[in-house]
Gaussian input, Z-matrix of N, CA and C with variables (Angstrom, degrees):
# hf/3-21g

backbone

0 1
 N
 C     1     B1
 C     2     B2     1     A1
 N     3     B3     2     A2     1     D1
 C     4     B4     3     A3     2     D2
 C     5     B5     4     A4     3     D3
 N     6     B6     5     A5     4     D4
 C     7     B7     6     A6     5     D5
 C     8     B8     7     A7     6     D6
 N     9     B9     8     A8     7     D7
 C    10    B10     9     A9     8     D8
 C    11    B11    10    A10     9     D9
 N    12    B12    11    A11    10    D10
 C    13    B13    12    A12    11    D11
 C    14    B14    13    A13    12    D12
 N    15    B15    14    A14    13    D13
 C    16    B16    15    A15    14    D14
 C    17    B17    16    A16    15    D15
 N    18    B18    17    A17    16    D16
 C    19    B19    18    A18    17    D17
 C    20    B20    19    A19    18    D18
 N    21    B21    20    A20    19    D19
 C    22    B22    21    A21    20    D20
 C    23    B23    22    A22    21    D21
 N    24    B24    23    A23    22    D22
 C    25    B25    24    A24    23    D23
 C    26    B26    25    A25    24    D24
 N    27    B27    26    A26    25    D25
 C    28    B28    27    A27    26    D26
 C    29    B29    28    A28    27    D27
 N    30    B30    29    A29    28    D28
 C    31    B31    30    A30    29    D29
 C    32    B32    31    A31    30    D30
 N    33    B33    32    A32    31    D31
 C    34    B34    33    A33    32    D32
 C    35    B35    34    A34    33    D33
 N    36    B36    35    A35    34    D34
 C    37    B37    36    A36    35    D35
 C    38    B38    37    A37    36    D36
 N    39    B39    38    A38    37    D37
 C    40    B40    39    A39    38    D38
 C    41    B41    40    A40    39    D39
 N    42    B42    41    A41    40    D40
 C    43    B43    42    A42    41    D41
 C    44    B44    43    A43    42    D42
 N    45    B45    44    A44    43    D43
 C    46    B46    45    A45    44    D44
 C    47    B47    46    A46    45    D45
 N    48    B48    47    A47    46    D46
 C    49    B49    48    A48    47    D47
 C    50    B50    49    A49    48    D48
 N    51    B51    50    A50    49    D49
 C    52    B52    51    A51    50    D50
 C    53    B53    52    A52    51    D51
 N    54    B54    53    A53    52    D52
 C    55    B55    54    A54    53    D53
 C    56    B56    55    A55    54    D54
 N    57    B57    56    A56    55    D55
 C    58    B58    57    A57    56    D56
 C    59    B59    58    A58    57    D57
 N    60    B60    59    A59    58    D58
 C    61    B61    60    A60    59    D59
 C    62    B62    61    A61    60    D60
 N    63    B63    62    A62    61    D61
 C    64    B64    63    A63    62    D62
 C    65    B65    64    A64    63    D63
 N    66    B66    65    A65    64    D64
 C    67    B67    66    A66    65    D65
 C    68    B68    67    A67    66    D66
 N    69    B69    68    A68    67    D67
 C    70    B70    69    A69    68    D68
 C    71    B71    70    A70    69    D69
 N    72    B72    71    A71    70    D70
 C    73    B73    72    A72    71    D71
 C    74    B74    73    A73    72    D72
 N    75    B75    74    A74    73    D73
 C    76    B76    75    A75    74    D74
 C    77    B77    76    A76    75    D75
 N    78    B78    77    A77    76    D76
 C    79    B79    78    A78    77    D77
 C    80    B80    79    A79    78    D78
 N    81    B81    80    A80    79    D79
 C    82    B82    81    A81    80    D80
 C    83    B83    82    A82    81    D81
 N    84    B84    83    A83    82    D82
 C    85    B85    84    A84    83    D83
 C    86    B86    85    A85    84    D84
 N    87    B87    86    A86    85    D85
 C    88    B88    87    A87    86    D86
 C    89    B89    88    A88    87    D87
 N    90    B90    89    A89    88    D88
 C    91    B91    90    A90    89    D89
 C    92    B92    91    A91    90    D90
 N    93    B93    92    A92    91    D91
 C    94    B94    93    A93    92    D92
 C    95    B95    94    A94    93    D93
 N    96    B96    95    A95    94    D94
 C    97    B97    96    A96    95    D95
 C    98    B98    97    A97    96    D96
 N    99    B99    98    A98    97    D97
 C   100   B100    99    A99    98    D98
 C   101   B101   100   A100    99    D99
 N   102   B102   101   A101   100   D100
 C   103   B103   102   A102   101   D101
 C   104   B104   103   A103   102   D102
 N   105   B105   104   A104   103   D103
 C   106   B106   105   A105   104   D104
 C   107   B107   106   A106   105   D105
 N   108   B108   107   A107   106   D106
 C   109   B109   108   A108   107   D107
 C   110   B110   109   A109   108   D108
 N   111   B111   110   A110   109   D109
 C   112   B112   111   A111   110   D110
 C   113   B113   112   A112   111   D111
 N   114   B114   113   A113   112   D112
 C   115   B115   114   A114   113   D113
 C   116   B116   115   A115   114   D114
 N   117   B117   116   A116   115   D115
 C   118   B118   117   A117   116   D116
 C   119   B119   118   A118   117   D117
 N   120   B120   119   A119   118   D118
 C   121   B121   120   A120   119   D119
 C   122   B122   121   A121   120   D120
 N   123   B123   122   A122   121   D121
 C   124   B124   123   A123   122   D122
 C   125   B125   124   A124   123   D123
 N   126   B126   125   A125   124   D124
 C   127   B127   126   A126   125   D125
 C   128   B128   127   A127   126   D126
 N   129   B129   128   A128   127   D127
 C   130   B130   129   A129   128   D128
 C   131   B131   130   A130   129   D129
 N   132   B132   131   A131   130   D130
 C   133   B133   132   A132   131   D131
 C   134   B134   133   A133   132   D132
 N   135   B135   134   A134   133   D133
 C   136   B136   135   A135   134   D134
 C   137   B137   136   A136   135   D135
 N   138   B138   137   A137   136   D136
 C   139   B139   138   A138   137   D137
 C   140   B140   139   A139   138   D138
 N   141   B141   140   A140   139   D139
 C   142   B142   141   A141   140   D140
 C   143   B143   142   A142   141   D141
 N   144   B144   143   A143   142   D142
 C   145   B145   144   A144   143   D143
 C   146   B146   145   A145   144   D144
 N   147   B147   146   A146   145   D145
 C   148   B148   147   A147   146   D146
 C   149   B149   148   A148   147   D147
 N   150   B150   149   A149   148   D148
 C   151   B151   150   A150   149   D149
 C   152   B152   151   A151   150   D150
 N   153   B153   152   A152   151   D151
 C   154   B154   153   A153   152   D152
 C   155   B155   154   A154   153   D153
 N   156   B156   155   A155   154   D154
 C   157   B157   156   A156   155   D155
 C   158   B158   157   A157   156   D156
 N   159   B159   158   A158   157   D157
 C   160   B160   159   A159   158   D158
 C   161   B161   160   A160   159   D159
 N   162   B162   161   A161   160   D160
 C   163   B163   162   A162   161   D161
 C   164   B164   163   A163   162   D162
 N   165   B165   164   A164   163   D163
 C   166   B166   165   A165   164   D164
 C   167   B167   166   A166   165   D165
 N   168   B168   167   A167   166   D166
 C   169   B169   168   A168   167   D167
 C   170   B170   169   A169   168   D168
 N   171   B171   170   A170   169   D169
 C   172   B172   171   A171   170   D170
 C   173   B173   172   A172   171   D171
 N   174   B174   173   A173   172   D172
 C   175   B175   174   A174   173   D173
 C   176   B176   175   A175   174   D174
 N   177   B177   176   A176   175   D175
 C   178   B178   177   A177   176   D176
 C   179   B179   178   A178   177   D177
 N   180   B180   179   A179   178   D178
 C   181   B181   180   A180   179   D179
 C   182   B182   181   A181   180   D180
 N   183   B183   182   A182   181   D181
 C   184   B184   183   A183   182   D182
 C   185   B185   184   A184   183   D183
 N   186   B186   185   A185   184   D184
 C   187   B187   186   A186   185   D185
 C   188   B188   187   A187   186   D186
 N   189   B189   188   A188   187   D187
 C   190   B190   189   A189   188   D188
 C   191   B191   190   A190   189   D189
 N   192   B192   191   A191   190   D190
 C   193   B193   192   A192   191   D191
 C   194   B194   193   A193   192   D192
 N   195   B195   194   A194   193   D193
 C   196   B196   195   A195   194   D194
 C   197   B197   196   A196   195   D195
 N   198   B198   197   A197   196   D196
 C   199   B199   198   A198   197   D197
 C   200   B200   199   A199   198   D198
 N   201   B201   200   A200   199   D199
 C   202   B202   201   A201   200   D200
 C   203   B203   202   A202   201   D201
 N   204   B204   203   A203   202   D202
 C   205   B205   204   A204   203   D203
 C   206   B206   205   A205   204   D204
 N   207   B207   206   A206   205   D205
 C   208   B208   207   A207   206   D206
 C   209   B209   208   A208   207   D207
 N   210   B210   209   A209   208   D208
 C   211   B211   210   A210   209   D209
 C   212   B212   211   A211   210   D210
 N   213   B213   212   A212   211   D211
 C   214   B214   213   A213   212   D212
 C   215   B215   214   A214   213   D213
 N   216   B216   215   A215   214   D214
 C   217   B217   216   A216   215   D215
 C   218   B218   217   A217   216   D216
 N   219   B219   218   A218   217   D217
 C   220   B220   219   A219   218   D218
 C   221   B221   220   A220   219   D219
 N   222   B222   221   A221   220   D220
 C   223   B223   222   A222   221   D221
 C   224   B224   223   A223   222   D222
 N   225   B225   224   A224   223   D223
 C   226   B226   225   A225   224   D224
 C   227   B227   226   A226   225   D225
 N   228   B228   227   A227   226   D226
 C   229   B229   228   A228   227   D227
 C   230   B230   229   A229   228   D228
 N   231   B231   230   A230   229   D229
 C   232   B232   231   A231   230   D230
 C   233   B233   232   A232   231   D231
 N   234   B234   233   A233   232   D232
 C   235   B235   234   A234   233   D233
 C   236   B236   235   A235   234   D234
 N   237   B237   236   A236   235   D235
 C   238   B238   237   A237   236   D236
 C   239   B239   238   A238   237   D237
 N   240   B240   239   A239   238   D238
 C   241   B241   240   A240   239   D239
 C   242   B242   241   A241   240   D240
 N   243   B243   242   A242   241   D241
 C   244   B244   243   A243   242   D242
 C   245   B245   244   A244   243   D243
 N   246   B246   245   A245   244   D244
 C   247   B247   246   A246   245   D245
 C   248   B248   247   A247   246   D246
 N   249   B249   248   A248   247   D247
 C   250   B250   249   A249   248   D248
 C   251   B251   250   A250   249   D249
 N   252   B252   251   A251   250   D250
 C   253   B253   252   A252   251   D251
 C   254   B254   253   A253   252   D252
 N   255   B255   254   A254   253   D253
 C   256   B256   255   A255   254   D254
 C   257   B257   256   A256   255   D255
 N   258   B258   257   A257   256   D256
 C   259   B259   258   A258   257   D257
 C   260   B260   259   A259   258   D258
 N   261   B261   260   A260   259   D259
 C   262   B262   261   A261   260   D260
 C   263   B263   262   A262   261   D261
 N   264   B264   263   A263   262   D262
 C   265   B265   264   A264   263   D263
 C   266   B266   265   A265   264   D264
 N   267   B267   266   A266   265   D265
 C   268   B268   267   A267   266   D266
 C   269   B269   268   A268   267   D267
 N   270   B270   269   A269   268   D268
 C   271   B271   270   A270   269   D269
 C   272   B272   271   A271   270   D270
 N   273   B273   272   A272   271   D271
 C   274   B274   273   A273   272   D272
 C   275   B275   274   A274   273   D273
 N   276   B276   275   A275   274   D274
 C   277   B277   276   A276   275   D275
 C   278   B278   277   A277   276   D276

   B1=1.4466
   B2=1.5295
   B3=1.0685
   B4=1.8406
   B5=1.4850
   B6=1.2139
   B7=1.5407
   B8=1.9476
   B9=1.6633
   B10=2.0777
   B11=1.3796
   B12=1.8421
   B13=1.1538
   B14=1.4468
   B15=1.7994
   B16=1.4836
   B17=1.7827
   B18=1.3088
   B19=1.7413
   B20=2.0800
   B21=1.1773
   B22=1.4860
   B23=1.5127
   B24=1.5069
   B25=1.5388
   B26=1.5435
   B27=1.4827
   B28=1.7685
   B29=1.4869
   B30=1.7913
   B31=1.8470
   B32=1.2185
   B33=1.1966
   B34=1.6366
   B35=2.0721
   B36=1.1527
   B37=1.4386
   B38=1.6366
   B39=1.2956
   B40=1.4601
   B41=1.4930
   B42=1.5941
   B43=1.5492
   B44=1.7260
   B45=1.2774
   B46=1.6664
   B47=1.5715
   B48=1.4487
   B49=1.5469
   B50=1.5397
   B51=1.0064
   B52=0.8975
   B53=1.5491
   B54=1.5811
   B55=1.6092
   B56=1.7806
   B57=1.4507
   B58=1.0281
   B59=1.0955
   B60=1.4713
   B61=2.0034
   B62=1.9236
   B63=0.9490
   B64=1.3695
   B65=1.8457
   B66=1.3653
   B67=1.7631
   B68=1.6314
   B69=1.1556
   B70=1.6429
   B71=1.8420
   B72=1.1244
   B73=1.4639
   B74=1.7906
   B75=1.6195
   B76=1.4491
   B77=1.4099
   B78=1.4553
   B79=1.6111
   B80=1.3099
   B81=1.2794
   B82=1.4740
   B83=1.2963
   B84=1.2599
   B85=0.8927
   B86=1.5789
   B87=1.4020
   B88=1.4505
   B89=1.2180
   B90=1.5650
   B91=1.5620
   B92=1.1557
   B93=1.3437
   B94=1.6857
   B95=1.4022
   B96=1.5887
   B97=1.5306
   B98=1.4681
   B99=1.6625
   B100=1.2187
   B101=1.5573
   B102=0.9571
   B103=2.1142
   B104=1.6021
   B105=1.3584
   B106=1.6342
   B107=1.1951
   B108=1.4143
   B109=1.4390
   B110=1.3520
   B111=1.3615
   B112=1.1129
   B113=1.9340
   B114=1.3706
   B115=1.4883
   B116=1.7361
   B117=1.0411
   B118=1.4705
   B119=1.3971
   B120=1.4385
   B121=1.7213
   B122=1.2999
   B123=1.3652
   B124=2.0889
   B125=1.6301
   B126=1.2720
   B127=1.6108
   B128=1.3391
   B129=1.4317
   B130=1.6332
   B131=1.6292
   B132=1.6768
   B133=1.5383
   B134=1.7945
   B135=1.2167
   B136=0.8690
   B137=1.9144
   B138=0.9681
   B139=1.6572
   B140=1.5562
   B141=1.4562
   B142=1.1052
   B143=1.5501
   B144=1.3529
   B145=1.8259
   B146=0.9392
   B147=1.3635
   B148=2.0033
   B149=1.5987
   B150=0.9903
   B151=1.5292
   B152=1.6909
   B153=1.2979
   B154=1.7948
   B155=1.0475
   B156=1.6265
   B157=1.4181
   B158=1.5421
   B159=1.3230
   B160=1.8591
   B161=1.3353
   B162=1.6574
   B163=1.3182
   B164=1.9655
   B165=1.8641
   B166=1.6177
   B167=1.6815
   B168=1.1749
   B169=1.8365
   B170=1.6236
   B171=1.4999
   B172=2.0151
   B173=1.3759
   B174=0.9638
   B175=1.5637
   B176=1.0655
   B177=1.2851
   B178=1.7177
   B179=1.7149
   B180=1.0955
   B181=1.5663
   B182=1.8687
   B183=1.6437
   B184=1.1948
   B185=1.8423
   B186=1.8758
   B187=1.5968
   B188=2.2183
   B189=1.1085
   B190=1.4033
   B191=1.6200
   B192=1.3263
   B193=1.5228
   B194=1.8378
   B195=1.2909
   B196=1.3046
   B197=1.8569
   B198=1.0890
   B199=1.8494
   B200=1.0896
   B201=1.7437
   B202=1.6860
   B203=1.6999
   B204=1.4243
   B205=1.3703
   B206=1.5992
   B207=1.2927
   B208=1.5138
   B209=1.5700
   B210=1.9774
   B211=1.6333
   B212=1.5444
   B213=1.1921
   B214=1.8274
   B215=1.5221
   B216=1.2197
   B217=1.3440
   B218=1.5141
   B219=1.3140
   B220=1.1468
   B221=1.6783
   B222=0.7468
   B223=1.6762
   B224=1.7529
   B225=1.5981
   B226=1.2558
   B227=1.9066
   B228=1.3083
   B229=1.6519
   B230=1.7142
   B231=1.7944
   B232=1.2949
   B233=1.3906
   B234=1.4038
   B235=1.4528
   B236=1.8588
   B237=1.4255
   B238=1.2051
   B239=1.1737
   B240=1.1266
   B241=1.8772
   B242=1.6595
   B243=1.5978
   B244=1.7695
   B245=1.2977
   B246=1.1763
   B247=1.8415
   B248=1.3207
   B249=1.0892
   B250=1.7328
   B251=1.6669
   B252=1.3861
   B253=1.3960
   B254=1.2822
   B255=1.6654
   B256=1.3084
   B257=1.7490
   B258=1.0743
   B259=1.7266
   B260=1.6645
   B261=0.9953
   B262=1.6282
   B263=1.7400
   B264=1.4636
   B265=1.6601
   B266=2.1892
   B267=1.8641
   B268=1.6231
   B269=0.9067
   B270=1.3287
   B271=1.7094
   B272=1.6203
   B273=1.3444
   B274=1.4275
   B275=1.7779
   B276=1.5477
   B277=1.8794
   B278=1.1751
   A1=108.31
   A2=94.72
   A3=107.23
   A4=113.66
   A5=130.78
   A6=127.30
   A7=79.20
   A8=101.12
   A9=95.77
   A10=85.66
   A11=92.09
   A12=98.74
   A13=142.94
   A14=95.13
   A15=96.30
   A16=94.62
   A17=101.84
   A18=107.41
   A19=112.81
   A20=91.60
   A21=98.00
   A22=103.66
   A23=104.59
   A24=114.65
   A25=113.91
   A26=91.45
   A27=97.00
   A28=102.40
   A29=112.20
   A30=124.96
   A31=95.46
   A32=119.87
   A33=143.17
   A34=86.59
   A35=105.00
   A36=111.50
   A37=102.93
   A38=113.40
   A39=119.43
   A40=134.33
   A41=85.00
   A42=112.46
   A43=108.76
   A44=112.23
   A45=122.56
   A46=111.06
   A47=91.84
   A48=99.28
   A49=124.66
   A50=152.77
   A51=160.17
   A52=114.26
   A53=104.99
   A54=128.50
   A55=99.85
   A56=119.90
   A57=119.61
   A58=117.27
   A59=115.41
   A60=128.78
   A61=94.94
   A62=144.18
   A63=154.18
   A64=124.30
   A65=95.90
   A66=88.67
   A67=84.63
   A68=101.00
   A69=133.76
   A70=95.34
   A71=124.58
   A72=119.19
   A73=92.74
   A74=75.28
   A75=108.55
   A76=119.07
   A77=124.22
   A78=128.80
   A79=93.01
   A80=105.63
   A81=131.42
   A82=122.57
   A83=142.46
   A84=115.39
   A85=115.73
   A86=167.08
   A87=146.28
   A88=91.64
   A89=93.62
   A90=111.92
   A91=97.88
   A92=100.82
   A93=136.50
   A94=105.87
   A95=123.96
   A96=106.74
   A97=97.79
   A98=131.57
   A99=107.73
   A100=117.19
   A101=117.44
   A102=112.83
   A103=109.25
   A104=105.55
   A105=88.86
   A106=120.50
   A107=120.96
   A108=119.85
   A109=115.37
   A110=146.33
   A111=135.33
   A112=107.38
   A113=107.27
   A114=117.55
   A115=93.44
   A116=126.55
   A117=111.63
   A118=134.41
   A119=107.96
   A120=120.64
   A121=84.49
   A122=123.01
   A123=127.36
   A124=93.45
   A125=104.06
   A126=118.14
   A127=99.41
   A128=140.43
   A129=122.34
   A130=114.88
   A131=105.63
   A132=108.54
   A133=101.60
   A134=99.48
   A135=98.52
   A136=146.11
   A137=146.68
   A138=137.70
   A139=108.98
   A140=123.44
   A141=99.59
   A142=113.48
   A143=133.25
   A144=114.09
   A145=116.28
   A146=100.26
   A147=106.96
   A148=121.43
   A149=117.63
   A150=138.99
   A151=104.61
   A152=124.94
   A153=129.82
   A154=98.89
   A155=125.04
   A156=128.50
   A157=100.15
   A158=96.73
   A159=103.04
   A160=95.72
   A161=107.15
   A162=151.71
   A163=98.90
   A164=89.82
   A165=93.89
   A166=114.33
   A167=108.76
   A168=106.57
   A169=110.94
   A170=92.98
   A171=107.35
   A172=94.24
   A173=139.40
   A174=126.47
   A175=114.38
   A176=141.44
   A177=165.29
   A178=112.37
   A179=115.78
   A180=107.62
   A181=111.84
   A182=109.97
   A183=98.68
   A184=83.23
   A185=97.13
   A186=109.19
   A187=93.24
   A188=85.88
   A189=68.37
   A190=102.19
   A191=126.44
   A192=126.62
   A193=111.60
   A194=100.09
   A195=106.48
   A196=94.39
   A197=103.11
   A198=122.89
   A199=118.38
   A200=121.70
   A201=113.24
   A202=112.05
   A203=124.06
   A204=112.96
   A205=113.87
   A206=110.19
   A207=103.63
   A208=91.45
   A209=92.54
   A210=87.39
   A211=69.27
   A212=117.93
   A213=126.72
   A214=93.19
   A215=160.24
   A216=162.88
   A217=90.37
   A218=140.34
   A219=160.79
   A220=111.41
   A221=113.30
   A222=144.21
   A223=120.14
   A224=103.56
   A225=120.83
   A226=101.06
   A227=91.50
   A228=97.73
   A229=105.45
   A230=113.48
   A231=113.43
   A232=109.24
   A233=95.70
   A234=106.75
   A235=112.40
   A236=115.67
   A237=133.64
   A238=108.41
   A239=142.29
   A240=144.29
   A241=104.70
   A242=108.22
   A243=99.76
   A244=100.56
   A245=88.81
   A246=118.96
   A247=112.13
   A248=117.93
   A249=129.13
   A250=109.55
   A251=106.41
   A252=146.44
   A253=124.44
   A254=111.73
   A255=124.11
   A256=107.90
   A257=97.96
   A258=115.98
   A259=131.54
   A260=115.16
   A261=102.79
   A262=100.10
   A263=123.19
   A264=112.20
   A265=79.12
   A266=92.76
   A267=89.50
   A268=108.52
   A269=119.07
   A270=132.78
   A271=98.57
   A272=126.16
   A273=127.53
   A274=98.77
   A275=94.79
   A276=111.00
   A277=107.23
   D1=143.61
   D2=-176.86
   D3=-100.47
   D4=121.28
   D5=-151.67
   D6=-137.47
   D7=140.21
   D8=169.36
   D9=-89.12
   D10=-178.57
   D11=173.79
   D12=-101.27
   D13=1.99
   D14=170.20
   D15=-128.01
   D16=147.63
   D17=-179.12
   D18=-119.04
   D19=156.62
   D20=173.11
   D21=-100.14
   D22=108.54
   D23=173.12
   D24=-137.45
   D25=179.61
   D26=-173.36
   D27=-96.75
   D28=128.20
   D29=-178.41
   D30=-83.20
   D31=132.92
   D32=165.84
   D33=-52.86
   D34=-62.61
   D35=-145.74
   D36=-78.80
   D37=-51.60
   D38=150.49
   D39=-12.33
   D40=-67.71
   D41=-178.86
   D42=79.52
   D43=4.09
   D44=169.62
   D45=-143.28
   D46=167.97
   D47=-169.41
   D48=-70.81
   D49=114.76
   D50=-171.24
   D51=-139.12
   D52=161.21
   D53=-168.22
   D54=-67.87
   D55=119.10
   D56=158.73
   D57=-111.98
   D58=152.80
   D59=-178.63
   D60=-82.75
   D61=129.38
   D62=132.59
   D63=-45.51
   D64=115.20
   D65=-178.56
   D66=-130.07
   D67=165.63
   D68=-177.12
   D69=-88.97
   D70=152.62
   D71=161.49
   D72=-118.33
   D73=134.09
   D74=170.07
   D75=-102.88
   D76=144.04
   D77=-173.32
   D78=-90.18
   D79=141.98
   D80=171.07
   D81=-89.27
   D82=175.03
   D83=-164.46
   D84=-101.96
   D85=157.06
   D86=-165.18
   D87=-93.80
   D88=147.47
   D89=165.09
   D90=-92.77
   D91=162.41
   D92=-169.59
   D93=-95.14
   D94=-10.67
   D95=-175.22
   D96=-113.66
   D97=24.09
   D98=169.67
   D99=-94.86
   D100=177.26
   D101=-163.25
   D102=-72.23
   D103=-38.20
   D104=170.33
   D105=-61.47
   D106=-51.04
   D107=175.46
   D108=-62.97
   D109=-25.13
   D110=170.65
   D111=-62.96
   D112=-42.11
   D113=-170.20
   D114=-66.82
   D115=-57.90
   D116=172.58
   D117=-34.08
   D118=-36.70
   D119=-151.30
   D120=-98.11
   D121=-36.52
   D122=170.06
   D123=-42.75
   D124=-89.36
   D125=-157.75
   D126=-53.17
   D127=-22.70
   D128=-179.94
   D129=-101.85
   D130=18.78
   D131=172.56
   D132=-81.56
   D133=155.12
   D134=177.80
   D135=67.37
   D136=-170.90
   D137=171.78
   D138=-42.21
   D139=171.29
   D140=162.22
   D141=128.82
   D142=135.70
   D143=175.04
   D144=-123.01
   D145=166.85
   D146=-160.82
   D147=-40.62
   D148=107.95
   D149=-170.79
   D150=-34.07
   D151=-28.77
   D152=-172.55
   D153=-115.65
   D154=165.16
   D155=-173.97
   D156=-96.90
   D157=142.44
   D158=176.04
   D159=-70.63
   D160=147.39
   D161=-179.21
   D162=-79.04
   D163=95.69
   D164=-174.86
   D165=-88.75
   D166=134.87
   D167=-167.13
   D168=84.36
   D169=-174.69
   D170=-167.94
   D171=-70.17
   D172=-4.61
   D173=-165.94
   D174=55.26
   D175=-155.14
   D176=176.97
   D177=-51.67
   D178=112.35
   D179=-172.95
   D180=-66.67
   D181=-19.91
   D182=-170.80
   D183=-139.34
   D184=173.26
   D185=-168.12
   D186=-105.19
   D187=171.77
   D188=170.55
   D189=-116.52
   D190=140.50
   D191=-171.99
   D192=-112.75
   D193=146.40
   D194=-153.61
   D195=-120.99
   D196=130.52
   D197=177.51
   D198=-91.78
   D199=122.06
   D200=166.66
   D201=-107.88
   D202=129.35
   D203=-168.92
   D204=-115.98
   D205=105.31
   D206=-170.00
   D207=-98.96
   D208=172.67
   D209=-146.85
   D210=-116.00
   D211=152.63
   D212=179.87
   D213=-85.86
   D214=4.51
   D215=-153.19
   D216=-121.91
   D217=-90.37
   D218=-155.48
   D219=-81.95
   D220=-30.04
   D221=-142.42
   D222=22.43
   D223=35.05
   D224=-177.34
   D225=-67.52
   D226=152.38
   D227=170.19
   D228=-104.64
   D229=155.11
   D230=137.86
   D231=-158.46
   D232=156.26
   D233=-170.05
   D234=-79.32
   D235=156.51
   D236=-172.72
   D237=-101.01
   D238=144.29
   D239=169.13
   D240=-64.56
   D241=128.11
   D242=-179.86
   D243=-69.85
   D244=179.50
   D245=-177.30
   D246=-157.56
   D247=136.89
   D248=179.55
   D249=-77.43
   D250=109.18
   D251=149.93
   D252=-100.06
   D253=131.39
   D254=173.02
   D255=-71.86
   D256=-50.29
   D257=173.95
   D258=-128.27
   D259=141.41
   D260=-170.33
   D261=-129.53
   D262=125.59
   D263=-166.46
   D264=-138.44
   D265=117.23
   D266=162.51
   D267=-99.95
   D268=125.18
   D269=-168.15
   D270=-77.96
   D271=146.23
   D272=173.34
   D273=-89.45
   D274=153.88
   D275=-178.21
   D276=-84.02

């Protein structure tokens, strides 16, 4: 899917419509000191097999991709609800 790169939407902060820039959200990387991840790195010391069940077959044909829309007025961000895309291409203006 072909998305531009700036959109006409409604600013939370604004409270009117205005030109927003489109960004992709990117995963960060996990920290190591939050409790799930500590509870993982416990249970995989040592003997022992992978604590979750492997993922049997292709899994999910598509990811679901998630939108951040800052408003060029404010230059506040907010995030968009994902949606399942095979491909996501932001076309430049």
């Amino acid at each position: 899917m072909k998305m531009p790169r700036e959109k006409r939407t409604y600013c939370p902060s604004c409270k009117a419509h205005t030109i927003h820039e489109v960004l992709r959200v990117k995963k960060r990387k996990a920290s190591e000191l939050k409790a799930g991840q500590r509870q993982f790195r416990r249970v995989m010391k040592g003997y022992g097999g992978f604590p979750r069940p492997q993922l049997k077959g292709a899994g999910k044909p598509t990811k679901k991709v998630s939108l951040i829309l800052r408003c060029k007025e404010c230059k506040k961000s907010h995030s968009v609800e994902g949606f399942r895309i095979k491909k996501l291409e932001i076309e430049e203006a």
